[in-house]
C-alpha positions as a printed Julia matrix, in Angstrom:
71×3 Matrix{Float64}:
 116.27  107.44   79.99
 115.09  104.42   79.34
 111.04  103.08   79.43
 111.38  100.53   82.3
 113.59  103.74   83.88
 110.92  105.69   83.8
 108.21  103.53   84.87
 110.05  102.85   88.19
 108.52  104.67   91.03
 110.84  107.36   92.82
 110.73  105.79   96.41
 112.29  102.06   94.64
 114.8   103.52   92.55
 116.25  105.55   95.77
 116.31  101.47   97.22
 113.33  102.45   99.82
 110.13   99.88  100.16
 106.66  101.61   99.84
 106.31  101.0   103.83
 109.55  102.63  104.28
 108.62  105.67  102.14
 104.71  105.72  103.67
 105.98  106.09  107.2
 108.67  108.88  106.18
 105.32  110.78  104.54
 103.54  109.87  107.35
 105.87  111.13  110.04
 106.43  114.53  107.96
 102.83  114.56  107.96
 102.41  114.56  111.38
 105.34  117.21  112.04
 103.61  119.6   109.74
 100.18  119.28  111.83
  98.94  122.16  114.45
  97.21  121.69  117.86
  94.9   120.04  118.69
  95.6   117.55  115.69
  98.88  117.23  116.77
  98.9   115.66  119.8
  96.15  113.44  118.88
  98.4   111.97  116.17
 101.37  111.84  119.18
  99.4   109.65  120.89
  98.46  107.02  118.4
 102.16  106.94  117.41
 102.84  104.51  120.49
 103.98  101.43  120.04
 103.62   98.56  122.97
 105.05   95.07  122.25
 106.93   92.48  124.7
 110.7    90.89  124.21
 111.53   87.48  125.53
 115.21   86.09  125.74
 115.45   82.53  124.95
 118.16   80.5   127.09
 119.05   76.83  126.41
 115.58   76.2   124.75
 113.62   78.19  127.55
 111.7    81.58  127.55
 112.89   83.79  129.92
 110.36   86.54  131.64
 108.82   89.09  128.77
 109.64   92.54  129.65
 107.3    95.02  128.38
 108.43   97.66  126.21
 106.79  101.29  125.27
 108.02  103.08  122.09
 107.71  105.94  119.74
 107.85  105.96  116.49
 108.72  108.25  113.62
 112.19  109.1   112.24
């Protein structure tokens, strides 16, 4: 093994980003986490945005969309 090997962090030489390997140790995290705690972190996993379809240069209605992250 090589220095620069070694120096690599584990989460970039399995081809993850950091975000990518924070929200997987997040969500484990969370899994691992007893009531009450549990469902407090459940509810600040939410995620609200809004899509909008574009047609011929125009923005159609947004519809609003409600998801929940994790893996």
């Amino acid at each position: 093994m090589s220095a620069t090997t070694a120096a690599v962090p584990f989460w970039r030489a399995a081809g993850m980003t950091y975000i990518g390997y924070s929200n997987v140790c997040a969500a484990l995290v969370r899994r691992c986490l007893k009531e009450p705690h549990k469902s407090e972190a459940a509810s600040r996993e939410k995620v609200h945005f809004s899509i909008s379809k574009w047609t011929e240069g125009k923005q159609e209605k947004p519809k609003a969309v409600e998801r929940q992250r994790g893996i």
